[in-house]
Structures are given as structure tokens and as C-alpha cells.
TORVODO-88830 format. One record per atom (N, C-alpha, C, O): residue in three letters; x, y, z; atom name. Coordinates in nm, 4 decimals. Last residue first. Layout:
N
{r 'ALA',{X,Y,Z},'CA'}
...
% end
This chain:
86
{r 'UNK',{14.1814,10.6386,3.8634},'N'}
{r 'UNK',{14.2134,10.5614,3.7467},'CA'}
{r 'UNK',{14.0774,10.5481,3.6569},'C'}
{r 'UNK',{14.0794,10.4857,3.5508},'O'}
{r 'UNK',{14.1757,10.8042,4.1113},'N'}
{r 'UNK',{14.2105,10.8204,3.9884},'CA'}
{r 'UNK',{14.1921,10.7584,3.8630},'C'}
{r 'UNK',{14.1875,10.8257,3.7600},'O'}
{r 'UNK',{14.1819,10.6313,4.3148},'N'}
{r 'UNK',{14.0847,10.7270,4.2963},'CA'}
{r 'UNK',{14.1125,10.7890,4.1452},'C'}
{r 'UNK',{14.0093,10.8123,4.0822},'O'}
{r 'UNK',{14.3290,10.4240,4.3748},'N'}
{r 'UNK',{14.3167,10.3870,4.2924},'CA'}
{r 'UNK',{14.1767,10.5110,4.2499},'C'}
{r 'UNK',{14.0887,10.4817,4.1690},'O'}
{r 'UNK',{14.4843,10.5059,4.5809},'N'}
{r 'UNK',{14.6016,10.5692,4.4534},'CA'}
{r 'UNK',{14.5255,10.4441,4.3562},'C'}
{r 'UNK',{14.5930,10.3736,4.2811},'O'}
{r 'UNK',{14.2477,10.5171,4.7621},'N'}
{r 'UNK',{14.3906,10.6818,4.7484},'CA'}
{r 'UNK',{14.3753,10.6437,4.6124},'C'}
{r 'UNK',{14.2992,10.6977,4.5321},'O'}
{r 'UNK',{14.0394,10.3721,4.8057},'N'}
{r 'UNK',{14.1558,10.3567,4.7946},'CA'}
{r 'UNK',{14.2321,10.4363,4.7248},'C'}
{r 'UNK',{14.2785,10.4014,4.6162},'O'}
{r 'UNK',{13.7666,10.4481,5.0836},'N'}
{r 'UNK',{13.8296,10.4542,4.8984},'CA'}
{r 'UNK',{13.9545,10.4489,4.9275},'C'}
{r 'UNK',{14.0026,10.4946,5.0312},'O'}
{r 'UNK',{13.6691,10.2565,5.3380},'N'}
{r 'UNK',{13.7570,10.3799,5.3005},'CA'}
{r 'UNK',{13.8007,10.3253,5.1621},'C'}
{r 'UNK',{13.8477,10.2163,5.1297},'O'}
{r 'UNK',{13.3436,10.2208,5.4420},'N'}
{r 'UNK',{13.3787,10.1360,5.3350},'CA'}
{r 'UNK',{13.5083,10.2586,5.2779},'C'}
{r 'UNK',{13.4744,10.3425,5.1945},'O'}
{r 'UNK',{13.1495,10.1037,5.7504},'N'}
{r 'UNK',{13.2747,10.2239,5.6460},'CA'}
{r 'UNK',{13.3354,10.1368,5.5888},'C'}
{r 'UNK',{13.3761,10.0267,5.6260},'O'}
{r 'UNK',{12.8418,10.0335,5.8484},'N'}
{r 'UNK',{12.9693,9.9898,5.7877},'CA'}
{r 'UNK',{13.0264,10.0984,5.6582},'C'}
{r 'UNK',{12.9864,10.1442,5.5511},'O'}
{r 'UNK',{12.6734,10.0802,6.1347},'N'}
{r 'UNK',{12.7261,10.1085,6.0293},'CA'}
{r 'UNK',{12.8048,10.0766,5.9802},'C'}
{r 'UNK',{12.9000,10.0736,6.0583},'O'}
{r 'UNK',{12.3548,10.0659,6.3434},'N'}
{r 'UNK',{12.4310,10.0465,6.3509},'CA'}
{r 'UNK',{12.5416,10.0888,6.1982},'C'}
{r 'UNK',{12.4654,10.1494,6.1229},'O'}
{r 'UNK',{12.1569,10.2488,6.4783},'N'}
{r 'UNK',{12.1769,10.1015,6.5334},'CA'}
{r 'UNK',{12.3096,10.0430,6.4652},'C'}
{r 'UNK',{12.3755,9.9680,6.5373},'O'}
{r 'UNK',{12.1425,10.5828,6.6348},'N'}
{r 'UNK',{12.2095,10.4792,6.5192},'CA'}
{r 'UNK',{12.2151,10.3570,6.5739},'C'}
{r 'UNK',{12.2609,10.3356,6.6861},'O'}
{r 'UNK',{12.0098,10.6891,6.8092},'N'}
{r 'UNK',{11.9058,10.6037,6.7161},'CA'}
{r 'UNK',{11.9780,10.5467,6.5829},'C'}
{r 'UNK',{11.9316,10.4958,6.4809},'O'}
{r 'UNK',{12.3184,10.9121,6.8576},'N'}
{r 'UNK',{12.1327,10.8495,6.9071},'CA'}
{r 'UNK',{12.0781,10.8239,6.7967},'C'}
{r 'UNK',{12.0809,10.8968,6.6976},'O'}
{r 'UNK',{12.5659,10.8979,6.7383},'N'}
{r 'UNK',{12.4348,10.9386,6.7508},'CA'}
{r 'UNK',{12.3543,10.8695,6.7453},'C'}
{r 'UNK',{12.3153,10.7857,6.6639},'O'}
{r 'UNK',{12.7768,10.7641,6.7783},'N'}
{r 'UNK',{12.7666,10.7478,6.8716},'CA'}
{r 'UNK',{12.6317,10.8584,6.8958},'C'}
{r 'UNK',{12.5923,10.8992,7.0051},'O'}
{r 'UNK',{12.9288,10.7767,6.5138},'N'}
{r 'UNK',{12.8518,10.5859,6.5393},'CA'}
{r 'UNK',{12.8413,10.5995,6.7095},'C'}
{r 'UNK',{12.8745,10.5056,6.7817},'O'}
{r 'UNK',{13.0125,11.0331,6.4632},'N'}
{r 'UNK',{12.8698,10.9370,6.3736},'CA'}
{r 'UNK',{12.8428,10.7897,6.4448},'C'}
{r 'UNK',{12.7481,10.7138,6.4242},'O'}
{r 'UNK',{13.2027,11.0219,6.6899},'N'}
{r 'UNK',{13.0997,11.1497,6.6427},'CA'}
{r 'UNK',{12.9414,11.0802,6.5742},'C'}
{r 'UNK',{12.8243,11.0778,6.6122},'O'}
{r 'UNK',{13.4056,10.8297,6.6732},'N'}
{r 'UNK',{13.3734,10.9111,6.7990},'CA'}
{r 'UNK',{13.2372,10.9844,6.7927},'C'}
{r 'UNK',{13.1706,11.0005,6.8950},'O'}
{r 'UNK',{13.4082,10.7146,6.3990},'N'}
{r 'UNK',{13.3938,10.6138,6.5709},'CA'}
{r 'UNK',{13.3554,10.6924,6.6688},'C'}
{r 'UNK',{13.2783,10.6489,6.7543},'O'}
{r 'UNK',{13.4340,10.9573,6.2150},'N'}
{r 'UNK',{13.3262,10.7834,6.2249},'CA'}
{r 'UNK',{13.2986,10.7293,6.3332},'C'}
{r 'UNK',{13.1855,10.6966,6.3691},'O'}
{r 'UNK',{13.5918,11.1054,6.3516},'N'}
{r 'UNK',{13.4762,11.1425,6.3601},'CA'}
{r 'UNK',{13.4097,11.0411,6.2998},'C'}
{r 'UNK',{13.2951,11.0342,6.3442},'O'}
{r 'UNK',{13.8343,10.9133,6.3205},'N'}
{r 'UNK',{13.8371,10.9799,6.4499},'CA'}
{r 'UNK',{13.6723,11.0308,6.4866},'C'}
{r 'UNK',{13.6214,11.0142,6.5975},'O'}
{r 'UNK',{13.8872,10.8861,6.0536},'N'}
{r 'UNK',{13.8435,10.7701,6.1318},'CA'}
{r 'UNK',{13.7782,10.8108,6.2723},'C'}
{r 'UNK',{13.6856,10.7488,6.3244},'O'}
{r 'UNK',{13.9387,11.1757,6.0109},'N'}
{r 'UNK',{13.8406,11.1051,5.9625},'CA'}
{r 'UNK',{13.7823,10.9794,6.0390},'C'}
{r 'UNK',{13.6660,10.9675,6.0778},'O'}
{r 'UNK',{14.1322,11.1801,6.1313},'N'}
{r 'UNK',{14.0711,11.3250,6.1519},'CA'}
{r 'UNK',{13.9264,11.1867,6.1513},'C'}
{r 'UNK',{13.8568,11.1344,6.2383},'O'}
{r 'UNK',{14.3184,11.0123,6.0032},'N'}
{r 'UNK',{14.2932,10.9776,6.1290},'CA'}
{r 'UNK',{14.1775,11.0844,6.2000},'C'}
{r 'UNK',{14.1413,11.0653,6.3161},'O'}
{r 'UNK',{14.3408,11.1128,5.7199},'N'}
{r 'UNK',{14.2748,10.9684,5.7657},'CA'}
{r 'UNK',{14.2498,10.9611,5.9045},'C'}
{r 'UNK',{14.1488,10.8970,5.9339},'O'}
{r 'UNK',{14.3091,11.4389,5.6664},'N'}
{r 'UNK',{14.3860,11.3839,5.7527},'CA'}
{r 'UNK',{14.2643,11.2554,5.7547},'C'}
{r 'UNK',{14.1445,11.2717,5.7780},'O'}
{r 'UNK',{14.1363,11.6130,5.5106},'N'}
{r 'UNK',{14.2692,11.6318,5.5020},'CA'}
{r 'UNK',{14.3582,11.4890,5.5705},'C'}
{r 'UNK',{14.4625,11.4486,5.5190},'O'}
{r 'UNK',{13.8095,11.3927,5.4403},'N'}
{r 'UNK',{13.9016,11.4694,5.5374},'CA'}
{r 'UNK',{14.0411,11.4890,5.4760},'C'}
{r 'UNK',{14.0793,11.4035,5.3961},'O'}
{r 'UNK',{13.4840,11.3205,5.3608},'N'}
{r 'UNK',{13.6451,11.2991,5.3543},'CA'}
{r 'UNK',{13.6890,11.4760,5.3788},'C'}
{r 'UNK',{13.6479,11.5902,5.3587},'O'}
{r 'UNK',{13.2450,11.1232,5.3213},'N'}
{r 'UNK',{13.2896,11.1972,5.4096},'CA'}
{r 'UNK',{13.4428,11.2057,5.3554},'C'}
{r 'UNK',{13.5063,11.1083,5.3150},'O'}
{r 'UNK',{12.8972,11.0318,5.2279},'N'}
{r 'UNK',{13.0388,11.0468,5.1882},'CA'}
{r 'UNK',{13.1092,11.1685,5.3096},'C'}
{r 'UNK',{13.0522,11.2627,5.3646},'O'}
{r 'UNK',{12.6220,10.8579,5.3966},'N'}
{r 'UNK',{12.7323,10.9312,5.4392},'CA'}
{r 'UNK',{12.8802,10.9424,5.3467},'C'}
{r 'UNK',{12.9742,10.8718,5.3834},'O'}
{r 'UNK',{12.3200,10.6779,5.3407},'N'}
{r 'UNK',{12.4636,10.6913,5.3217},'CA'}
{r 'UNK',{12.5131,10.8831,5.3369},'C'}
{r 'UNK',{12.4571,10.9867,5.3010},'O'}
{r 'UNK',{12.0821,10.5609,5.5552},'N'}
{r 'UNK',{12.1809,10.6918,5.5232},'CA'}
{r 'UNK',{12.2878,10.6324,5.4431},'C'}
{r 'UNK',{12.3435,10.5319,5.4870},'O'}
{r 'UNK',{11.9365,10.2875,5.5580},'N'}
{r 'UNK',{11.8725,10.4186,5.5599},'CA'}
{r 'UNK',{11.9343,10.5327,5.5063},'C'}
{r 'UNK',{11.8750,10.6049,5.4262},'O'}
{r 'UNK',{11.9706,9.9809,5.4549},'N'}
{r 'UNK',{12.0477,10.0617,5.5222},'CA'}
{r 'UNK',{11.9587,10.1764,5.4603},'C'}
{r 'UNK',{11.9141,10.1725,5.3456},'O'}
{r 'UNK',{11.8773,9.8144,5.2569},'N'}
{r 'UNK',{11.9202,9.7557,5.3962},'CA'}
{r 'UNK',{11.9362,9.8447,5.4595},'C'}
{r 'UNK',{11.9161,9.8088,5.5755},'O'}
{r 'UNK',{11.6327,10.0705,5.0820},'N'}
{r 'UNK',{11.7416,9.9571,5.0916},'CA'}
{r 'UNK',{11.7840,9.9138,5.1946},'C'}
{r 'UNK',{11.7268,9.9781,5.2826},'O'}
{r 'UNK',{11.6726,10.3816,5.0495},'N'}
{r 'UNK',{11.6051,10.2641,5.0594},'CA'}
{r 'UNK',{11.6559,10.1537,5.0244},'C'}
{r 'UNK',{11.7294,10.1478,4.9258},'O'}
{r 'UNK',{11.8208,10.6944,5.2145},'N'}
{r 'UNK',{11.8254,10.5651,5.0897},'CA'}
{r 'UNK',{11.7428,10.4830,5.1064},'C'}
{r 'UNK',{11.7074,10.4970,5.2234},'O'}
{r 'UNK',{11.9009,11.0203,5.2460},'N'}
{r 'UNK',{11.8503,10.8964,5.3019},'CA'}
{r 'UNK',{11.8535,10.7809,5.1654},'C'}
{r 'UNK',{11.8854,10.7999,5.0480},'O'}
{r 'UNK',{12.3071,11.1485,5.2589},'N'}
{r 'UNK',{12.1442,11.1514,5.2071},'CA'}
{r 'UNK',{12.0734,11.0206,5.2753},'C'}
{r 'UNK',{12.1354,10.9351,5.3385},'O'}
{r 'UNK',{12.5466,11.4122,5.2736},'N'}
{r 'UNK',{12.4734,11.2487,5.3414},'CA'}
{r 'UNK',{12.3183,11.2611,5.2678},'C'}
{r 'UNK',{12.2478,11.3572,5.2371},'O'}
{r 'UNK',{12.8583,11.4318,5.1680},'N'}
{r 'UNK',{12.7408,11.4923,5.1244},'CA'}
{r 'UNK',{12.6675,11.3500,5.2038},'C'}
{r 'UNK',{12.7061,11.2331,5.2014},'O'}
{r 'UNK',{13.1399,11.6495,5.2902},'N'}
{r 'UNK',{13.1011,11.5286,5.3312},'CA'}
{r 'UNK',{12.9414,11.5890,5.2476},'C'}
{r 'UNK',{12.9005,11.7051,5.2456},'O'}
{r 'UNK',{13.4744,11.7724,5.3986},'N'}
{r 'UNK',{13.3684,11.7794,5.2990},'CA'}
{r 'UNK',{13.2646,11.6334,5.3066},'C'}
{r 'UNK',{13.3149,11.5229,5.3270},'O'}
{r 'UNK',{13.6385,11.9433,5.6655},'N'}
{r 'UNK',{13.5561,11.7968,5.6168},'CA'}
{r 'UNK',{13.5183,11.8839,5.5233},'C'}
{r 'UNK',{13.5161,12.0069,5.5269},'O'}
{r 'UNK',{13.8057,12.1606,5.7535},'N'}
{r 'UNK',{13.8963,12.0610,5.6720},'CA'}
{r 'UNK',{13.8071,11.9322,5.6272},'C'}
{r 'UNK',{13.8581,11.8355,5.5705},'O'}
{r 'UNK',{13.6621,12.1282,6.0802},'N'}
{r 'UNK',{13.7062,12.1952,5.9882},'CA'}
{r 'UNK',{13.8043,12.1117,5.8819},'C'}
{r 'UNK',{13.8695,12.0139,5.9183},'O'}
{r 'UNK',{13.2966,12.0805,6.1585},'N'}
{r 'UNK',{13.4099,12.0194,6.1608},'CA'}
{r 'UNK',{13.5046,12.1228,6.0697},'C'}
{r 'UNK',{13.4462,12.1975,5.9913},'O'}
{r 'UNK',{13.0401,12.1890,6.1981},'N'}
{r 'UNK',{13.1160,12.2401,6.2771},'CA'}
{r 'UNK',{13.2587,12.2029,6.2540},'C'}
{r 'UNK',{13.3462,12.2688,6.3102},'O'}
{r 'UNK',{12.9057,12.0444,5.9464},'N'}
{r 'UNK',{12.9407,12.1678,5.9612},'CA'}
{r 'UNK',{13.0237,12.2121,6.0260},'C'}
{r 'UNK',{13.1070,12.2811,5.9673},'O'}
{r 'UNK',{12.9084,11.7598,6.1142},'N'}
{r 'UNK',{12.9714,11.8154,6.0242},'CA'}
{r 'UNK',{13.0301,11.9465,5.9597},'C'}
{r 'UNK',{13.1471,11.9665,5.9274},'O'}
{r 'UNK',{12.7340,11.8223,6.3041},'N'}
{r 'UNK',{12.8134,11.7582,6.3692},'CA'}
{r 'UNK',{12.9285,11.8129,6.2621},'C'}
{r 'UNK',{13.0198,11.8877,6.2971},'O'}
{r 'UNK',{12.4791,11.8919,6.1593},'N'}
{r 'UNK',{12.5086,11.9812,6.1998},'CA'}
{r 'UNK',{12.6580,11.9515,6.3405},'C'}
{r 'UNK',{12.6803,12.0258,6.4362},'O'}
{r 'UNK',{12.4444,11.6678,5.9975},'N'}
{r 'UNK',{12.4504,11.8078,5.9331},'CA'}
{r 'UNK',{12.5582,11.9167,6.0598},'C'}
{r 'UNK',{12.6614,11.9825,6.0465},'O'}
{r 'UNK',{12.3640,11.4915,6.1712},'N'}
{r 'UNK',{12.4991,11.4537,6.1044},'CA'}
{r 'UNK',{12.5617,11.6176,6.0361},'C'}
{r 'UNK',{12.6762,11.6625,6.0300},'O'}
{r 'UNK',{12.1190,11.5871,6.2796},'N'}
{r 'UNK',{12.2585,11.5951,6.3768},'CA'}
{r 'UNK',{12.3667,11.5715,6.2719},'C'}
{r 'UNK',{12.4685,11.6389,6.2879},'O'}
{r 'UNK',{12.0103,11.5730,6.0540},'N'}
{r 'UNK',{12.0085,11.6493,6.0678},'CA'}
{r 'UNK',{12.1341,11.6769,6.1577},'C'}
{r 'UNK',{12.2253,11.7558,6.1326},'O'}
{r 'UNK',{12.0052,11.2482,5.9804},'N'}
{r 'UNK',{12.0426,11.3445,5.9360},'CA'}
{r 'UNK',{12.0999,11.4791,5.8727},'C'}
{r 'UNK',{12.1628,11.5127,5.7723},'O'}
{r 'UNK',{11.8296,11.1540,6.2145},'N'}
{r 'UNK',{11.9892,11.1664,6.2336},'CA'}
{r 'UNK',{12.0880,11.2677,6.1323},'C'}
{r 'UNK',{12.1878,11.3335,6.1619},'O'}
{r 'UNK',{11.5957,11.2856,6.1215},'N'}
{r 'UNK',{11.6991,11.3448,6.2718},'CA'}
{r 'UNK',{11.8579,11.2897,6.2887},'C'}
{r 'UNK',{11.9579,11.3394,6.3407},'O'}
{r 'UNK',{11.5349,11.1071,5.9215},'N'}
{r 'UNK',{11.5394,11.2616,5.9238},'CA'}
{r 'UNK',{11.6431,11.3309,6.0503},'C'}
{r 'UNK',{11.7391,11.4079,6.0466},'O'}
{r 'UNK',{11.5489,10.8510,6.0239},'N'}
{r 'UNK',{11.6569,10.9412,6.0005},'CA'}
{r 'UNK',{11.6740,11.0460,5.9276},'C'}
{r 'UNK',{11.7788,11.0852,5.8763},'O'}
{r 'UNK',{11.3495,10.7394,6.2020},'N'}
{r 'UNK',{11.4662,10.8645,6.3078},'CA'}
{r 'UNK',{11.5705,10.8958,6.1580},'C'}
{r 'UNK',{11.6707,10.9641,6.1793},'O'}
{r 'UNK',{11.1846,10.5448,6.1425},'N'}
{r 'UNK',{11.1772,10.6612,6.1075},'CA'}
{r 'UNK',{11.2396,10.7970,6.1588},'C'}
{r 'UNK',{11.1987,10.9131,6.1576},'O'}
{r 'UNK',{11.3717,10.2761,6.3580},'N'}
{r 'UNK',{11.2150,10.3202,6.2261},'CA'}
{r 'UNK',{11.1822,10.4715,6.2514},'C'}
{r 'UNK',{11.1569,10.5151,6.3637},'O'}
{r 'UNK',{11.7044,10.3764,6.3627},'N'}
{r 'UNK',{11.6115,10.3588,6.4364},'CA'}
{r 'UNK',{11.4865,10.3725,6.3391},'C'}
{r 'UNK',{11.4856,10.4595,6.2521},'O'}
{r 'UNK',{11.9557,10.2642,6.0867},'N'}
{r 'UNK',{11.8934,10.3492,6.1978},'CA'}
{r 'UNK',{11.7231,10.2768,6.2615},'C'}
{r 'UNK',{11.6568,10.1795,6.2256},'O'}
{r 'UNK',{12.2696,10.2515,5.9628},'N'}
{r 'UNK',{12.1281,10.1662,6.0031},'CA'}
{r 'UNK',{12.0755,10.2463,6.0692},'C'}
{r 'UNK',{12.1529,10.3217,6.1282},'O'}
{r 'UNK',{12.4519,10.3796,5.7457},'N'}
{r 'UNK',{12.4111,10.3516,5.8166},'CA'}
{r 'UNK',{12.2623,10.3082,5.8487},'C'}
{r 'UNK',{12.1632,10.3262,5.7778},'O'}
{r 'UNK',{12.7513,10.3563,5.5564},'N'}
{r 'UNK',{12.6225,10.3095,5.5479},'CA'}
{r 'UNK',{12.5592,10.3431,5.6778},'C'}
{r 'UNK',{12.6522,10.3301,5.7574},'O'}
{r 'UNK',{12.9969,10.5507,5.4428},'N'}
{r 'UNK',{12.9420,10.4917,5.5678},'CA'}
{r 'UNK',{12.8062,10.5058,5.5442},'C'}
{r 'UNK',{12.7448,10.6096,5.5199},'O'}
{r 'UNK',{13.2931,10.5914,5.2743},'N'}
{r 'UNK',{13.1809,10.6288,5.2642},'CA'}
{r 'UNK',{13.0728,10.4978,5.3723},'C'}
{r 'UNK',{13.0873,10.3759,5.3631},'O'}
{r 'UNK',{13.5329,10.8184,5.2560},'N'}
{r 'UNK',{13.4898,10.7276,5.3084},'CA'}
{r 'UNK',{13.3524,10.7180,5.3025},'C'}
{r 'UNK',{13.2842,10.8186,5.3218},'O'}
{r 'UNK',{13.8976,10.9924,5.2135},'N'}
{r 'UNK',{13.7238,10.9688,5.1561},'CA'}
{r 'UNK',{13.6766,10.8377,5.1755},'C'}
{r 'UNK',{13.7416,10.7422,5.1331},'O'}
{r 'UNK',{14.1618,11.1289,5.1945},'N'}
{r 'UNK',{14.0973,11.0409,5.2789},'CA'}
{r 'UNK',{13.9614,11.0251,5.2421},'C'}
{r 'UNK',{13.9235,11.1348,5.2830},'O'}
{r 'UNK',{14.2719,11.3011,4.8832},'N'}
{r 'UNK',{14.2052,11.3322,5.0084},'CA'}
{r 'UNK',{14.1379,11.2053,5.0587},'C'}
{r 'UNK',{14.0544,11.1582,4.9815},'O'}
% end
């Protein structure tokens, strides 16, 4: 399964709210599994995400997550299929 995992930057103290929108952007999706939490460190959220379909996936990184309010900014890092296993 497509699985990706996306750092993100955010606005000083928005990412309870982002979140929350991520929660509830996700939920609605069908065929995602995805677990997000906050972090300390360069970056505020990490985001695991993965989809039936790579392009489903790429499709809600660029269109959906890197176009909520008070994201400054994110880097996707996609796992490599046929080395998930080893």
C-alpha cells in the first residue's frame, strides 16, 4: 500500500487546528489510513498517510494538506514499496 509520511511546518501555535482539519479532511477520504500527531523539533506535525492508489495519495498531499490554513510549509518523504518488507 502507497505510504507517505509528511512533515509539516506550521503557524506559532495553530497546530492543534491544523490537526484537527487534517482529522477531519481525512476521515472523509475513502480507501486512506493515516495516523497524525504533534512533535517537537523543526517541524510541528508528522502525518503517516497511505492510500490504495499513489496518485489518490499524492493528489490529497498537494491538493488537501499543503493547502490548509496556517500551513507554512512540508516535506513528503514516499516509503519504498518493495523495500517495506525487508
Amino acid at each position: 500500500m502507497p505510504t507517505a509520511y509528511v512533515l509539516i511546518n506550521s503557524d506559532l501555535g495553530s497546530d492543534k487546528s491544523i490537526i484537527n482539519e487534517l482529522k477531519e479532511i481525512l476521515d472523509s477520504e475513502s480507501g486512506i489510513e493515516y495516523y497524525v500527531q504533534g512533535v517537537y523539533g523543526v517541524y510541528d506535525i508528522i502525518l503517516k498517510i497511505s492510500s490504495d492508489s499513489v496518485g489518490d495519495l499524492r493528489s490529497i498531499i498537494t491538493h488537501k494538506v499543503r493547502k490548509i490554513n496556517k500551513v507554512q510549509s512540508t516535506l513528503t518523504m514516499m516509503v519504498i514499496d518493495e523495500q517495506e518488507n525487508l
